[in-house]
N, C-alpha and C positions, 0 to 999 in steps of 0.2 A: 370271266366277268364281262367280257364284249357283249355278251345275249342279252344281262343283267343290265347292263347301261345303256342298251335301245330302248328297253321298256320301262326302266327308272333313270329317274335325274338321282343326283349326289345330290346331296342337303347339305351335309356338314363333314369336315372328318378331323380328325384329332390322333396324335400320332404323338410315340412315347419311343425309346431304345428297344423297349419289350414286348410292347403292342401298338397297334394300327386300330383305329373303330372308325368306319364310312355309315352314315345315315343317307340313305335311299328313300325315295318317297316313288311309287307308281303312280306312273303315268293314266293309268287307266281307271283306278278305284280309290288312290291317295294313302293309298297302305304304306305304310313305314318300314322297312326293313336297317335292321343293323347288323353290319358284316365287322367281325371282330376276327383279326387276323393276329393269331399268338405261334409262336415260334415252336411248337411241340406236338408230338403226334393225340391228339386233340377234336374228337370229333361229337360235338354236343347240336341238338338242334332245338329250340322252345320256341314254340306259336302260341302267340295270342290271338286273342278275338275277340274285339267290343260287339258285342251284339243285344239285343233290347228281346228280352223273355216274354213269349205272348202272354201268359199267367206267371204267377210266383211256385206252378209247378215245380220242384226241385232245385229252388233257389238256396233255400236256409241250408239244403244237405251241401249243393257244392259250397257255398260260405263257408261252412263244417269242415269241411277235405282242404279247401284254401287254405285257410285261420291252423287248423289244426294239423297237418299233417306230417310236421316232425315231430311232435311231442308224443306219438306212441310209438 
């Protein structure tokens, strides 16, 4: 986590018996990172991306995948 705290600040963190959560913010773009630290062999990773669509090209289908994706 030393490489991770030169280029991000800590934000916030919140700490429980079970779990640990650190919010990171980069220093360089303002991107948010949440480091969630759970006690188990446990290895998940999910990226987000706010990004602005040049056209509504393929907007409604990912909305569709979003919205829908567990129900089939």
């Amino acid at each position: 986590m030393a490489r991770l705290q030169s280029n991000f600040d800590l934000i916030s963190s919140y700490c429980q018996p079970t779990f640990n959560i650190e919010k990171y913010q980069s220093k360089q773009t303002g991107m948010k990172l949440y480091h969630i630290n759970v006690p188990l062999p446990l290895i998940k990773l999910e990226i987000c991306v706010q990004t602005k669509p040049y056209d509504d090209t393929g907007c409604a289908h990912t909305l569709g995948k979003i919205c829908f994706r567990n129900i089939i």
